[in-house]
N, C-alpha and C positions, 0 to 999 in steps of 0.2 A: 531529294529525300523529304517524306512528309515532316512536315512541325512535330509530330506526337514523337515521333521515332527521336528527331534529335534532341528535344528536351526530357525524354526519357529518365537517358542519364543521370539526368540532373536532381530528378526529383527520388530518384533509388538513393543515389548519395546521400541527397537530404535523409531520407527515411533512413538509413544507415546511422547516419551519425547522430541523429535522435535518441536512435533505439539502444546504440552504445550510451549516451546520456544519461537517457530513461534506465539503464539496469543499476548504475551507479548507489541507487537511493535504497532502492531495496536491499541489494545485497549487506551494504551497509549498516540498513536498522534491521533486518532479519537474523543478521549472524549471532545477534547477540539476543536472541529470543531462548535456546537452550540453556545457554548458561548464566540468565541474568539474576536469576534465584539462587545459586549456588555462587552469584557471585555476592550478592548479599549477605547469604552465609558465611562466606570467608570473613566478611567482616565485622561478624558479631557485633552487630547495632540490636538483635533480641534474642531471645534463649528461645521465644516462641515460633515455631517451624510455621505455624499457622500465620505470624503476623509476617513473614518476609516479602511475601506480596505487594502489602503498605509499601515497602520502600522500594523494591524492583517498579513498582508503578510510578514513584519519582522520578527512578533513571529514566524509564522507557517514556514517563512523559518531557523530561527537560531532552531527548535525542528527539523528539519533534517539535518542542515548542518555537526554534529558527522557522519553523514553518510557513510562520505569520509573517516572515519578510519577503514578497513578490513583487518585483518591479523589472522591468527592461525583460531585453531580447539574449542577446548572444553572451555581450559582456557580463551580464549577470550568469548567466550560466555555468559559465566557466569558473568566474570566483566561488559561485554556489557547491562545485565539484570537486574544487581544493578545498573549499570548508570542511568537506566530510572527509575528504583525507585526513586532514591536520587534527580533527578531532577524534577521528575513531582513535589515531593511533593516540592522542592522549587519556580517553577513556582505557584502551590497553595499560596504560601506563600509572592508570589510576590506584589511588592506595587509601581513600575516603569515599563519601558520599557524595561523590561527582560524576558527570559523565559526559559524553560529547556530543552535540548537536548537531544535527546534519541540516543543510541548506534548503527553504523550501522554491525549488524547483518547477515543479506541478504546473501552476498556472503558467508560467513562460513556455513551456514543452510542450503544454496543451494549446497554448496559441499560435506554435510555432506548426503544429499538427492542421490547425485548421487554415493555415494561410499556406501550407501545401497542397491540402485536398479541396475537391471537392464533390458532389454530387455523385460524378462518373465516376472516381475511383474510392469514394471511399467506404463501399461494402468491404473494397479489397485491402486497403492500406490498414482500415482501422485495426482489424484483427491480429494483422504483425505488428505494429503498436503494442495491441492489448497482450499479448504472450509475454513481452518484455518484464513486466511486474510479475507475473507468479516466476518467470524465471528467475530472477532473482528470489522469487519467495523457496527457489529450490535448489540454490547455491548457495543462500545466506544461512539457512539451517546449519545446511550439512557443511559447511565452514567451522562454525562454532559448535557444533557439535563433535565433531572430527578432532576437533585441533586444540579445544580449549584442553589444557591441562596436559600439556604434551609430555612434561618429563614424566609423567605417569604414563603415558599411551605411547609413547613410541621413545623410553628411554636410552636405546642406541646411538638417537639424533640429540637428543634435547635432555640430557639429565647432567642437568648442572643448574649453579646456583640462582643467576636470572631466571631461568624456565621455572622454578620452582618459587619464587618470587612474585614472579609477574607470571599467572598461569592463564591468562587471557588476554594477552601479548598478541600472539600465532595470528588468531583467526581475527584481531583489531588489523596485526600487519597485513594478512592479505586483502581483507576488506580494504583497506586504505590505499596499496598497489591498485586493485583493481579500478580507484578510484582516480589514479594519476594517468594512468593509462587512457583513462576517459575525458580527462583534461587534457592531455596528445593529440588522442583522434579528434575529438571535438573543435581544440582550436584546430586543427589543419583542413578540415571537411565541412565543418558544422558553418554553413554561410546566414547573414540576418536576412531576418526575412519582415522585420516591421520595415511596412509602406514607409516610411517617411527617410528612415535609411538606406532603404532600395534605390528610393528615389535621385538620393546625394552620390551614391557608392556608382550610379551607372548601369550598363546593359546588361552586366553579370549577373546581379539580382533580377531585375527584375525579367530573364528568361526566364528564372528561376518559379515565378508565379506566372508568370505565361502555359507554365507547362503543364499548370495545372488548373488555370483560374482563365486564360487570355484576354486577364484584364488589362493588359500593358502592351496591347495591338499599334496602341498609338500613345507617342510621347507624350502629349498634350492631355491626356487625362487625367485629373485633379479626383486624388483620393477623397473619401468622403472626411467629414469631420467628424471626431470621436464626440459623442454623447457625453457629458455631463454627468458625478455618480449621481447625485438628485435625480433628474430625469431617467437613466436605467434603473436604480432602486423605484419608480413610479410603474413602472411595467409589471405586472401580477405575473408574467411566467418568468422574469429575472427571480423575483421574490419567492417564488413557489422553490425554484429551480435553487434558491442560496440554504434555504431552510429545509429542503431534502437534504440538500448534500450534506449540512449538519449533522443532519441524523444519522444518512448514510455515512458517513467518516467515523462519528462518535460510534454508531453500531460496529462496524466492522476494525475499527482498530481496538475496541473494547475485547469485541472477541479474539482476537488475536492475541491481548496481553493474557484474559482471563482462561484461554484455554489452555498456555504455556501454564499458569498459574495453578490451572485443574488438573493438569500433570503431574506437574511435581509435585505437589501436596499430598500428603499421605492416607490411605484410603478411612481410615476413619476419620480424616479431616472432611471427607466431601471429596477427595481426589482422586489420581488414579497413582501415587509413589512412581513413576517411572522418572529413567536417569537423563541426562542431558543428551546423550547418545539417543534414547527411546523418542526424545522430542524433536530432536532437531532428525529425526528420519520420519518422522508424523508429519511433521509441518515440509517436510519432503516432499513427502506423499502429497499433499493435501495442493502444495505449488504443480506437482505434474497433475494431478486433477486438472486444475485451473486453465495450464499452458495445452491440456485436451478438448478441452471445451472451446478455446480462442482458435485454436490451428481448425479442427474438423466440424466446429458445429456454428461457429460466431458468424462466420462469412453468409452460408446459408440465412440465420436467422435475419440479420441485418435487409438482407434481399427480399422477403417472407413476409416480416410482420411488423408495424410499427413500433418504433422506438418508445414510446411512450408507456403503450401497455405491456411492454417488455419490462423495462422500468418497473414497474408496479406489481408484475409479477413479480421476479427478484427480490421487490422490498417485502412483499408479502411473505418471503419463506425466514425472515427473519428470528420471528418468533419460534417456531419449532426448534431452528437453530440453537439455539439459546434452551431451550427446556429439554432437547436431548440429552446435553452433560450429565443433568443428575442420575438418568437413566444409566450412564456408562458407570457412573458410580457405585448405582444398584448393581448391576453387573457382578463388578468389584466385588465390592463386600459377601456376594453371595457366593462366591466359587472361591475365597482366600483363604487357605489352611490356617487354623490358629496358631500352632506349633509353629509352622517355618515361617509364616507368614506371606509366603508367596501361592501366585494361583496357579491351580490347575490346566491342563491342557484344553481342555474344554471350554472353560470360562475364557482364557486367553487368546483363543480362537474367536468366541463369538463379541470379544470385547472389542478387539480388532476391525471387526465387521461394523460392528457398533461406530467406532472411530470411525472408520471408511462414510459411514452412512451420513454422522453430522456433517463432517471437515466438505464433501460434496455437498450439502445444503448450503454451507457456507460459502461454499465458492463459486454456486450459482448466484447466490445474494449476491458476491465481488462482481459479477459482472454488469452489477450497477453501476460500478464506476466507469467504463467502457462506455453505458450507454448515455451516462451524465454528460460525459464530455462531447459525445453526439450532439447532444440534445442542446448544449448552448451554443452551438453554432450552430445551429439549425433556427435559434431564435434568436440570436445575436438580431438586433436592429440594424445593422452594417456593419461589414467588411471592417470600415476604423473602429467601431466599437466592441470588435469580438476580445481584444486584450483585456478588456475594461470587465468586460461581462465574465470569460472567464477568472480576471482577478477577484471580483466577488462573490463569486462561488468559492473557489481556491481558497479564501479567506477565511468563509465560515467552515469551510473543511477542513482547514490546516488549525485554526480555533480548536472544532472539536477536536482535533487529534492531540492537540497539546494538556488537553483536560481528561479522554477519556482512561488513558493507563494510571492515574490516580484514583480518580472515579470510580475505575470499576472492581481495581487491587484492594481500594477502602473499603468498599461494603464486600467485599468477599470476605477480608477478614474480621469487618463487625460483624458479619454473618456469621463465622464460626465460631468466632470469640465468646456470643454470647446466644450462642445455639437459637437464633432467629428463625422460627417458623423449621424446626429442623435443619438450621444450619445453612437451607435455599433461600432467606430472604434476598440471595445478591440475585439467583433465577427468576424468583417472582418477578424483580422491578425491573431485571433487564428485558424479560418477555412483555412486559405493559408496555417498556420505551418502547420497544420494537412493534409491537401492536399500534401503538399511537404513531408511528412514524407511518405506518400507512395509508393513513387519513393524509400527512401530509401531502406523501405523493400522489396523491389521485389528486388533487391540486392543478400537476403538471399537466395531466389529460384535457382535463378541462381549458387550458388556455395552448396547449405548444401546436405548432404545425406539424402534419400528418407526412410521414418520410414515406410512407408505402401510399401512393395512392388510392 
């Protein structure tokens, strides 16, 4: 039987229980995207509907700031997967201004990704990779949207006195199951794949990069030596490549927080008033977008065009992203009956369309993250130093991420608070980051190797 055929298997496995991994994180911080405002509400920290933001940008930022911890292969993993168990269900459980932190992941999964592929299969592998994130970005919604506040939604099941207590219990509980679940398959499937563990563990492993790498033909070959952070922070595409990703992470979880945020907030705040239900079926939508674009178009493009100027296109649609909102708001305001307050058929029709139209800009931009993780193993110095390199990317991404849902909740509501530039000063300065972050990326062009010949 050929080699490819027998180690086949091996590498499906792998990509299997990655990608159960990989859903873990998302569904986790997603679920609690529809009702993080209303869950701030519950708790009367302000009278001001406008300022709840401020604090939902706390939550949403202390459930990523664990981000910043990335070390090891498997055994990390796994602890990293009971973390977000243990803690979503205490965030459910919460009755102050606390919340729970999920495990930063990321770079170990992305290292774990590139010491499975490489060259020849990974037009093909990355893409079923990449679908894993917006899928959860499309289980996580509609979790928390669904579930939060049950004895009110489905009081047959759930109308009694904890349900009504704890009314974001439900959708912490299943996030946190789905989470355990992943700590199951993972330890039973999920094999390490860093070199130096391979090496001690024996044949099993290292088929395992045989089957993809055939680097491990013969015994006798001594893995390279991992770089030094000094000497990889000296390389102009590590650097370019840590201070994109900044951007990109800080842009794209920014808008994520501020579009839940632009939601709920009431139309003469700058918003669109819709319910937890309304968002967490947007941000639905917006996760099957995402998982359309990785399934029928990602594989193609990977094959097609260089990683680099993909990259930079993507980062380029940022800005428009970001200066749509207010347009939806215009929208709003113009088609909302005074009287009842709600909109017309018309307006709610084309509002929709409107949504459809950013929430896809945006998640063309996401596919920057996809091509990020290309792009450092493609410049990775060596094989040993791909861990290293993706942990400082990982770093400054998991950075912005623990920053930008304050960030961007704060000046939303100094925006409206004190009617800055009409209320848009939070659009102005997020369309200039996002403007100047494209300067960064073209950066990348300049120093990265060419994946398309």
């Amino acid at each position: 039987m050929d080699s490819d055929d027998e180690t086949r298997p091996l590498l499906e496995s792998q990509l299997a229980a990655l990608c159960i991994v990989r859903l873990v994180e998302p569904v986790a911080f997603t679920q609690l995207f529809p009702y993080v405002n209303e869950f701030m509400s519950d708790l009367h920290l302000t009278d001001d509907p406008s300022r709840v933001g401020f604090y939902s940008g706390l939550v949403e930022s202390a459930f990523a700031v664990a981000q910043l911890n990335i070390i090891g292969r498997r055994p990390v993993i796994l602890m990293g997967i009971f973390g977000i168990a243990a803690t979503t269900l205490v965030f459910g459980l919460s009755k102050s201004l606390a919340a729970g932190i999920s495990s930063g992941n990321t770079a170990v999964i992305h290292s774990v990704l590139g010491e499975i592929t490489d060259a020849s299969n990974q037009a093909a592998v990355v893409p079923i990779y990449g679908i894993i994130w917006p899928l959860g970005g499309i289980v996580g919604p509609l979790i928390g949207g669904s579930l939060s506040h049950p004895a009110d939604k489905y009081p047959q099941f759930f109308d009694n006195k904890f349900w009504r207590e704890y009314p974001y219990f439900l959708p912490c509980l299943v996030g946190a199951t789905i989470a355990i679940i992943g700590v199951a398959l993972s330890y039973a499937f999920l094999e390490e794949t860093l070199p130096s563990k391979r090496k001690r563990k024996g044949e099993k492993y290292s088929s395992v990069s045989h089957a993809v790498r055939n680097v491990n033909s013969s015994p006798s070959v001594t893995p390279d030596k991992p770089m030094e952070l000094r000497q990889l922070l000296s390389l102009p595409i590590i650097r370019a490549l840590a201070m994109s990703g900044f951007a990109l992470s800080f842009l794209g979880t920014a808008f994520d927080v501020v579009f839940v945020l632009f939601c709920y907030s009431p139309v003469h705040s700058g918003g669109l008033s819709f319910s937890a239900s309304q968002i967490g079926y947007s941000l639905a939508a917006s996760g099957t977008v995402s998982a359309a674009f990785q399934v029928f178009i990602m594989s193609y493009l990977l094959r097609t065009f260089d990683c680099a100027k993909m990259y930079n296109f993507c980062m380029g649609l940022w800005p428009y992203t970001y200066i749509g909102l207010p347009i939806l708001n215009a929208i709003a305001r113009n088609g909302i009956d005074e009287e009842t307050g709600q909109l017309n058929a018309y307006t709610t029709a084309t509002l929709w369309i409107g949504i459809a139209i950013v929430l896809t800009f945006s998640r063309i931009s996401v596919l920057s993250f996809v091509l990020s993780m290309i792009l450092i193993k493609e410049n990775a110095p060596s094989s040993a130093s791909l861990g290293q390199s993706n942990g400082i990317v990982q770093v400054s991404m998991c950075f912005a991420r623990s920053i930008a849902p304050f960030f961007v909740s704060s000046l939303f509501a100094l925006s409206i608070d004190n009617n800055l530039l009409g209320g848009y000063m939070w659009v102005v300065i997020m369309a200039s980051l996002a403007y100047f972050s494209t300067s960064i990326s073209r950066k990348i062009s300049l120093h990265s190797k060419k994946t398309i010949p």
